[in-house]
C-alpha positions as CSV (number, residue, x, y, z in Angstrom):
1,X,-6.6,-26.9,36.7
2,X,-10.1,-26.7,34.7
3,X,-9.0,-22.9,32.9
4,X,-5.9,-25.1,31.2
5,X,-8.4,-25.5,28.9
6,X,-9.2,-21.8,27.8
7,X,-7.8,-21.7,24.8
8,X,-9.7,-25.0,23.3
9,X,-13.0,-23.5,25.0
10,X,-12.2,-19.6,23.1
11,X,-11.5,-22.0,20.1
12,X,-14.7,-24.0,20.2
13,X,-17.1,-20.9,21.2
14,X,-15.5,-19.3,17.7
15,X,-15.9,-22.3,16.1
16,X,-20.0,-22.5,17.4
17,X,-20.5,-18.6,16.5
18,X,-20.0,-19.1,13.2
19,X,-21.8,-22.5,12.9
20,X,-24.8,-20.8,14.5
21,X,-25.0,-17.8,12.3
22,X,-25.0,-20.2,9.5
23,X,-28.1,-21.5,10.4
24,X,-30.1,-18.8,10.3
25,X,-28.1,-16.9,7.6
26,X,-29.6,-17.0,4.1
27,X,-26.4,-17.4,2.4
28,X,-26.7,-21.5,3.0
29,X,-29.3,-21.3,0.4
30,X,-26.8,-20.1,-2.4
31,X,-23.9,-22.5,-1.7
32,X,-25.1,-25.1,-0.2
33,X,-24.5,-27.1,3.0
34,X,-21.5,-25.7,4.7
35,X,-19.3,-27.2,7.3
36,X,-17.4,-25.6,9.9
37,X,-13.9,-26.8,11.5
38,X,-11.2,-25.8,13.4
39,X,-8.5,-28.2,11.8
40,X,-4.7,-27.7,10.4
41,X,-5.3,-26.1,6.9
42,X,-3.4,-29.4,5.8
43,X,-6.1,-31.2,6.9
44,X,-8.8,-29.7,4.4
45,X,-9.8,-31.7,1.3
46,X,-9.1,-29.4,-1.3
47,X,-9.4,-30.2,-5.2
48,X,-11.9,-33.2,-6.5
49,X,-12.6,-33.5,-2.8
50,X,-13.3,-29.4,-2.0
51,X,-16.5,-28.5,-0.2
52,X,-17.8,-25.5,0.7
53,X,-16.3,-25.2,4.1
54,X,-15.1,-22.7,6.5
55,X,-12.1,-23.3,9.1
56,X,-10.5,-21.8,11.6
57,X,-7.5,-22.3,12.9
58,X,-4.9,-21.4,15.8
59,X,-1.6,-20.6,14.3
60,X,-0.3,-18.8,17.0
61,X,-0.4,-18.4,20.8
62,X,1.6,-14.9,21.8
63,X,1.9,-13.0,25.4
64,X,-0.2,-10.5,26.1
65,X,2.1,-7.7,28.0
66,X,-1.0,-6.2,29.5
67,X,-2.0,-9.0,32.8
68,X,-1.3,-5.9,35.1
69,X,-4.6,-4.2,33.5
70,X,-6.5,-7.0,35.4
71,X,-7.7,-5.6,38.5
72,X,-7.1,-7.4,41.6
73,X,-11.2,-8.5,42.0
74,X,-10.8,-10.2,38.8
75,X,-7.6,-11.9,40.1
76,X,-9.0,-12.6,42.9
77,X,-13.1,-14.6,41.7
78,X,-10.1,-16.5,40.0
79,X,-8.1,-17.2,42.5
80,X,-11.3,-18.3,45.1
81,X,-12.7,-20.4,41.9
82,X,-9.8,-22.1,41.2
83,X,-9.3,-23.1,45.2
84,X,-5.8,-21.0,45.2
85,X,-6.7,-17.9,47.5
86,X,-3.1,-17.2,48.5
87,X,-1.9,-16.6,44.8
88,X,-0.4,-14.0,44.4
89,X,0.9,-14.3,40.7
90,X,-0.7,-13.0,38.0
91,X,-2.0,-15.3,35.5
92,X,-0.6,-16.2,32.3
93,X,-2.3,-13.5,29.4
94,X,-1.9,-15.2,25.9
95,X,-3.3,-13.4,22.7
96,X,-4.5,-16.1,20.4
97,X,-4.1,-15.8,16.3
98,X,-6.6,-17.4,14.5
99,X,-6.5,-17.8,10.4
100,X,-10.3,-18.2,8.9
101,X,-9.9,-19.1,5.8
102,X,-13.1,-20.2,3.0
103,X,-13.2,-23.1,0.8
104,X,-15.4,-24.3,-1.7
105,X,-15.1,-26.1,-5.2
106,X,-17.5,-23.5,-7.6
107,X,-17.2,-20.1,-8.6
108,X,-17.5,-17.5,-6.0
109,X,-18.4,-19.8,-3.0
110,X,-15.3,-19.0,-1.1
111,X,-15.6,-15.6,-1.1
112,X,-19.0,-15.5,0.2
113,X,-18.5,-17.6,3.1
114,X,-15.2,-15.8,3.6
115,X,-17.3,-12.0,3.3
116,X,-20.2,-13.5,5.9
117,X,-17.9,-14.6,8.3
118,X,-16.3,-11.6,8.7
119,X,-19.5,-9.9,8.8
120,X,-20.6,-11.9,11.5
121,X,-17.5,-11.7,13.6
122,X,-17.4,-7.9,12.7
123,X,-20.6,-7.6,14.5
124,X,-19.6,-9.4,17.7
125,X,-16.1,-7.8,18.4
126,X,-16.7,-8.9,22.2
127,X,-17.6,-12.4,23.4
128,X,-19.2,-11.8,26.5
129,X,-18.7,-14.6,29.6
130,X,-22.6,-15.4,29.4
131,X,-22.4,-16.5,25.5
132,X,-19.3,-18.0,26.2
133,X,-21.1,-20.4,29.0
134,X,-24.2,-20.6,26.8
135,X,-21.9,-21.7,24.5
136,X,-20.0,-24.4,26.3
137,X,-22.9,-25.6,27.6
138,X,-24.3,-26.7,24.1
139,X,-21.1,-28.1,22.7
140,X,-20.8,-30.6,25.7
141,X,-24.1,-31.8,25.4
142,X,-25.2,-32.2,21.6
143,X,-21.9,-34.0,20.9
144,X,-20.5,-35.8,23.6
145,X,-18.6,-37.9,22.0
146,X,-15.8,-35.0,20.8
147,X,-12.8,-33.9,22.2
148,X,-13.7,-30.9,23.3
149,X,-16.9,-32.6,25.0
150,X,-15.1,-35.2,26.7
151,X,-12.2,-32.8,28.0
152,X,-15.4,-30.8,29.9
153,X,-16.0,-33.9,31.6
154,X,-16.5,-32.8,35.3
155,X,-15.6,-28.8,34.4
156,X,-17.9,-26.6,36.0
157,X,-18.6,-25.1,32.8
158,X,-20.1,-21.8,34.8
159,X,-16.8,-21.4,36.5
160,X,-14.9,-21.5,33.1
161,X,-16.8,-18.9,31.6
162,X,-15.9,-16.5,34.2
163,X,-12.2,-17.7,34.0
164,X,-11.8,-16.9,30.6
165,X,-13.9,-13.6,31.5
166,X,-14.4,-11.7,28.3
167,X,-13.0,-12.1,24.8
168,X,-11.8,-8.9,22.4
169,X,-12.1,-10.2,18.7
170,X,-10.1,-7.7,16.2
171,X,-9.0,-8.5,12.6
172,X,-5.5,-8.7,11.9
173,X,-4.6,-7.1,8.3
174,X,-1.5,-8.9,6.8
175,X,0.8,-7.6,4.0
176,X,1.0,-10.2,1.2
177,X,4.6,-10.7,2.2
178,X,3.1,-11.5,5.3
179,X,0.3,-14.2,4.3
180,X,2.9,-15.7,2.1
181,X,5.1,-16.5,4.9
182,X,2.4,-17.9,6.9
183,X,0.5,-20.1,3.9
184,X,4.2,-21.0,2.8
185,X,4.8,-22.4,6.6
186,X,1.2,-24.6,6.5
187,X,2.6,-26.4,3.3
188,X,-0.8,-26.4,1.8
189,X,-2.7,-24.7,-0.8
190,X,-3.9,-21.2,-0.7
191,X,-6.9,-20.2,0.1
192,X,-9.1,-16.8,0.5
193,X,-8.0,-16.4,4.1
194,X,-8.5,-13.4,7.3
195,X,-6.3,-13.1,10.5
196,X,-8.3,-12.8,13.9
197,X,-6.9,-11.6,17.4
198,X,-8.3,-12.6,20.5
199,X,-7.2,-11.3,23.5
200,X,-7.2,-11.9,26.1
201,X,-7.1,-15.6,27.6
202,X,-5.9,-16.0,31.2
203,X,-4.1,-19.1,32.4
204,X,-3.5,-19.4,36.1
205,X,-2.1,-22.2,38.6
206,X,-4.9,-24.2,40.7
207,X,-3.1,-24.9,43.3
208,X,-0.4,-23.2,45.4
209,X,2.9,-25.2,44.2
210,X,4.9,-23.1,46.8
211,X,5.9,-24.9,50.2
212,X,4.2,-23.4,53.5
213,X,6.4,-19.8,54.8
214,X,8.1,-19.4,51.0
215,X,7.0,-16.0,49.6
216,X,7.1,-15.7,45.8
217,X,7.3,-12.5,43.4
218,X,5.2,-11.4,40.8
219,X,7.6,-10.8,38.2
220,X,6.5,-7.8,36.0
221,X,8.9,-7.6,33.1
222,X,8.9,-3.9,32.8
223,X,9.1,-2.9,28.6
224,X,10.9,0.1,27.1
225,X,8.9,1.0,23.8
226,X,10.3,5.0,23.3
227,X,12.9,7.4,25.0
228,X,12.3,11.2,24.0
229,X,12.1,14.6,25.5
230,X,9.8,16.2,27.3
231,X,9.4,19.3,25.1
232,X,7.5,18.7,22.0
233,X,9.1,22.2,20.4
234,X,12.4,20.3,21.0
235,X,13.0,17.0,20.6
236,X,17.6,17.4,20.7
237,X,18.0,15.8,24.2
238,X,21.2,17.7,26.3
239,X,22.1,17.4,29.8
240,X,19.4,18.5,32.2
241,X,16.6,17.8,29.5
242,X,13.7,15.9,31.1
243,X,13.8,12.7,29.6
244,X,10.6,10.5,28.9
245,X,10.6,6.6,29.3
246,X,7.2,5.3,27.6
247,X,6.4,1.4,27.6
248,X,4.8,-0.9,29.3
249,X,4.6,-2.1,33.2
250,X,7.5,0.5,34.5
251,X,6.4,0.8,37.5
252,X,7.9,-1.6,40.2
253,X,7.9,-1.9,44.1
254,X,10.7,0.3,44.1
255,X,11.2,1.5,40.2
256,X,14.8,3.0,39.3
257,X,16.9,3.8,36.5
258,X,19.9,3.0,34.8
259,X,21.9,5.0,32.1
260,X,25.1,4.2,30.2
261,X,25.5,0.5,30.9
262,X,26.7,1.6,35.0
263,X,25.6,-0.4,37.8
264,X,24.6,3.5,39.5
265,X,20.8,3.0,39.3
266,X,19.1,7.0,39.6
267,X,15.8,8.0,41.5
268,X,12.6,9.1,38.7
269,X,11.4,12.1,38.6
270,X,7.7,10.9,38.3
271,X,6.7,7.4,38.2
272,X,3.6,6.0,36.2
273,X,2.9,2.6,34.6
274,X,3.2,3.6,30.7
275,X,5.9,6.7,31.3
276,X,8.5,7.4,33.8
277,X,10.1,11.1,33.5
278,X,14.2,11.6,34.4
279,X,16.4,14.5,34.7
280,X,19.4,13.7,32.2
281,X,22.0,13.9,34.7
282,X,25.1,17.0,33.7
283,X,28.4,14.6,33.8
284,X,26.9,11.8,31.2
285,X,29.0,11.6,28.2
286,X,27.5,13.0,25.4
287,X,27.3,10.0,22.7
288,X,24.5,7.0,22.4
289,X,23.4,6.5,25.4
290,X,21.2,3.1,26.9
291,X,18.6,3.3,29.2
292,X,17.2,0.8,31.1
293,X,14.4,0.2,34.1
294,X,14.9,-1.8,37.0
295,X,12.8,-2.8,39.4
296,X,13.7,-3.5,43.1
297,X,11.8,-5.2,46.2
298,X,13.6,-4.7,49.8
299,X,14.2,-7.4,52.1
300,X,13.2,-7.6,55.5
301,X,16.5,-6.4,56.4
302,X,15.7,-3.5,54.5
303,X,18.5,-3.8,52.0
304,X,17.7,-3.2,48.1
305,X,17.7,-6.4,45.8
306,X,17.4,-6.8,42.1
307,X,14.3,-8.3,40.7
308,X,13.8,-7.7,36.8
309,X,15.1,-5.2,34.2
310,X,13.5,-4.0,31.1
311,X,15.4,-4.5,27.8
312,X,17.7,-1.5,27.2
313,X,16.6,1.5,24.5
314,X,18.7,3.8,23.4
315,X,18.8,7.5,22.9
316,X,21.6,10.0,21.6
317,X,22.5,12.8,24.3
318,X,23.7,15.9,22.0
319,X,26.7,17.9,23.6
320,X,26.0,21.9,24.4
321,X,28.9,24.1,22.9
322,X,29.9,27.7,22.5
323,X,32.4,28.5,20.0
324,X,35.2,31.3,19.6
325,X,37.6,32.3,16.8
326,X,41.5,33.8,17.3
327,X,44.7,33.6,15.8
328,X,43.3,34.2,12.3
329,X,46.1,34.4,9.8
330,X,46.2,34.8,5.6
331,X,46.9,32.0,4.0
332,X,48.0,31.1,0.2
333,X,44.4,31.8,-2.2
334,X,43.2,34.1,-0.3
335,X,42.2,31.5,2.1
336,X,42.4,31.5,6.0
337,X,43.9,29.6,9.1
338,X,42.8,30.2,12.5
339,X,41.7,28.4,16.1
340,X,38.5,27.4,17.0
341,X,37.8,27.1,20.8
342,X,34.9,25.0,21.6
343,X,33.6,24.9,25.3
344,X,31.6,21.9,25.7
345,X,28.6,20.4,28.1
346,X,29.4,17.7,29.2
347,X,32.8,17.4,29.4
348,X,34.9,15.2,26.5
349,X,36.1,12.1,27.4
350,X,39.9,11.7,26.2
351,X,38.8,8.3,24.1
352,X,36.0,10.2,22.4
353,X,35.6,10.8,18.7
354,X,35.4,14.7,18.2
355,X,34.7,16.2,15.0
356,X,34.5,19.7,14.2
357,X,31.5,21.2,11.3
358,X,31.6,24.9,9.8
359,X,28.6,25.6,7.5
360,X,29.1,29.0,6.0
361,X,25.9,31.1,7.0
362,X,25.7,33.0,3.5
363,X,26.1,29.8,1.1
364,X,28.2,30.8,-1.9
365,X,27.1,28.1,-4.8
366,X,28.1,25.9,-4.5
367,X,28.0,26.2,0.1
368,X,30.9,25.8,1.7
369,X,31.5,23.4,4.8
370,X,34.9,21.8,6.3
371,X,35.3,19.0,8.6
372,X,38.0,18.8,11.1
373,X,38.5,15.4,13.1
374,X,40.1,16.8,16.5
375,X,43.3,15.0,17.8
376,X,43.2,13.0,20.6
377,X,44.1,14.3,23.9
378,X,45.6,12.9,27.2
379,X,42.6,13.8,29.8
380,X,39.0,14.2,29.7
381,X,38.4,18.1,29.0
382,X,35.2,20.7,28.5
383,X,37.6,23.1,26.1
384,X,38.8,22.2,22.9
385,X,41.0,24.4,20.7
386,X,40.9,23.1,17.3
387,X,43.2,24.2,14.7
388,X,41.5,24.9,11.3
389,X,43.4,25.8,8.0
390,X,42.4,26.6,3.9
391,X,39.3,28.1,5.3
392,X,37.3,30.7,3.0
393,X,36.6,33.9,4.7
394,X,33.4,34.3,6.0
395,X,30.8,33.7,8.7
396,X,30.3,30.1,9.8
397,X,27.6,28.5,12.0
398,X,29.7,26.1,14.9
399,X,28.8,22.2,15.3
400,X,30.9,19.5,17.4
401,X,30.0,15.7,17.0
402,X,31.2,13.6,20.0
403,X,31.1,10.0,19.4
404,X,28.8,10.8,16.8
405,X,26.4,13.1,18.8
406,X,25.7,16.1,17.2
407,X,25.7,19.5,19.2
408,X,22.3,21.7,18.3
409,X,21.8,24.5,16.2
410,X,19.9,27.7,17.8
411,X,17.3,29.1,15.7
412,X,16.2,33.1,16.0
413,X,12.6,34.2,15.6
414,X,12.1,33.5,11.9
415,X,13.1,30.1,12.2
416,X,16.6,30.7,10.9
417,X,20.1,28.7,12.3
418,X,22.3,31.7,14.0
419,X,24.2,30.4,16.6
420,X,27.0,29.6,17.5
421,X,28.6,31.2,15.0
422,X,32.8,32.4,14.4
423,X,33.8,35.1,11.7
424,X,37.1,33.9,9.8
């Protein structure tokens, strides 16, 4: 399995970029001989022992959630290559982290070997497969006797290099909460440091581990990153909005939907592999709602099976009302008691929190606003009549919260809040 050992082989063609630009950079003649490594940061001689010295370092390996941008050719000159043509998996995408940090015992010679590296590596932000083989080629022959050397022992180095294709190298800014953590977690001392990305680094099996007839699935773990509307002008989801799933990998063999936490999985409006659109069905509950996608494969009996589900996001489906006023009656100060009837879309479920909102439209100062908390009732219900009392006379624009979800406002022309309104 000779591309188990692309991460070492992105590691060591870092390492060799920056010894090789040291050579011919100028900067050598103002601090001296430099050494480059790729050790733990514990490992680096520091005080009486300090030298002028750059290292770089692999803190951290993550997954890269992008292996379905590969295209199938590229999956495939992997698969022939590593003698596996029936794969059908993807390979394993890892971003690698790298921390580059400068040492160096006088004044000032840190942060110029710290400045020209990230010159140099600014000017090569991709690490093509030819200087990548170029480069593996030298480091197993000028020093055999190395780890790196000996591990290419029998690798056709060629083949490698087109493994590991292509690398991105960006710079990864940290906050100085941030590089605290990670110095603090080394145990060593601080040094002038910069965070690389590369990405990506593909890992796949060289042989088929699967017995003869067994069919395996690419698992694609779909990711939910942002649920919204599909109007920009209005962003208040309600039922029958056209709701917008953006992530990554959504689409499936068969790609459905779930909402509220039900096993009732719903069919996409449009299906692509960053957004999936959705009608917000008219009987869901208004409240916080989940949403979650769920990809399917059908058997050869042609029934439906389960194969992955995203994580779950959540998004709050506002209740549409309309409001009335009657049986308005004086009360003591001059103030008012009356009924509110709210008609609501969707319909109320009996264990839902309702709470009623009057904001007077013509604020007196200081403005005037009540809340009601509705009582409970014995059966789901789309009409509400909500008793109010001690209310000041006047005009009063209408809300209704339901479990917290909080029914819109209509604006008129000049942007003001109008509707619905009740005059007490």
């Amino acid at each position: 399995m000779s591309n188990a050992l692309s991460i070492a082989a992105v590691t060591a063609v870092l390492k060799v970029l920056l010894e090789n630009g040291l050579v011919s950079d100028p900067i050598t003649a103002s601090v001296g001989d430099v050494v480059v490594t790729a050790l733990p940061p514990d490992r680096i001689s520091v005080e009486a022992d300090e030298r002028a010295q750059l290292n770089l370092f692999l803190y951290q390996v993550t997954q890269n959630r992008n292996v379905d941008w590969v295209s199938p050719e590229f999956r495939q000159r992997h698969s022939r290559i590593n003698g596996n043509s029936r794969a059908t998996t993807p390979p394993l995408a890892l971003d690698l982290h790298y921390l580059l940090s400068a040492y160096g015992a006088k004044d000032f010679q840190a942060e110029l070997l710290l400045g020209y590296a990230m010159q140099l590596l600014h000017k090569t932000p991709i690490i093509t497969a030819d200087i990548i083989e170029n480069t593996l080629i030298n480091a197993s022959t000028t020093n055999i006797s190395s780890v790196f050397s000996q591990a290419l022992i029998g690798v056709p180095v060629s083949d490698l290099a087109v493994q590991i294709g292509q690398i991105k190298l960006s710079p990864e800014f940290f906050n100085m909460e941030e590089t605290s953590k990670l110095w603090s977690a080394l145990q060593t001392h601080y040094r002038p440091s910069a965070t690389y990305l590369a990405s990506m680094v593909l890992i796949e099996s060289s042989h088929d581990d699967y017995p003869e007839g067994f069919s395996s699935v690419a698992l694609s773990q779909p990711n939910i990153e942002q649920v919204m509307a599909l109007s920009k002008t209005d962003q208040v989801i309600v039922g029958g909005t056209t709701l917008v799933i953006r992530g990554k990998q959504l689409r499936g063999d068969v790609t459905r939907v779930r909402l509220s936490n039900t096993e009732a999985l719903l069919v996409p409006q449009d299906i692509k592999e960053t957004q999936i659109s959705l009608q917000v069905p008219p009987n869901l509950s208004a409240s916080v709602q989940g949403v979650q996608v769920v990809h399917l494969t059908m058997s050869h009996t042609g029934q439906m099976h389960h194969v992955v589900e995203s994580n779950v996001a959540a998004f709050v489906l506002h209740p549409k009302i309309t409001a009335s006023v009657a049986q308005i009656q004086d009360s003591n100060d001059n103030l008012r008691s009356a009924e509110i009837n709210v008609k609501l879309h969707p319909q109320v479920g009996k264990a839902q929190r309702v709470v009623l909102l009057l904001n007077e439209i013509l604020p007196s100062n200081p403005p005037v606003g009540y809340f009601f908390l509705v009582a409970s009732r014995d059966e789901d219900t789309d009409v509400i009549t909500i008793p109010v009392n001690k209310v000041k006379p006047g005009t009063y624009l209408v809300r209704v919260q339901v479990d917290g979800a909080e029914s819109p406002l209509h604006k008129n022309q000049s942007g003001e809040y109008d509707s619905p309104q009740v005059t007490i």
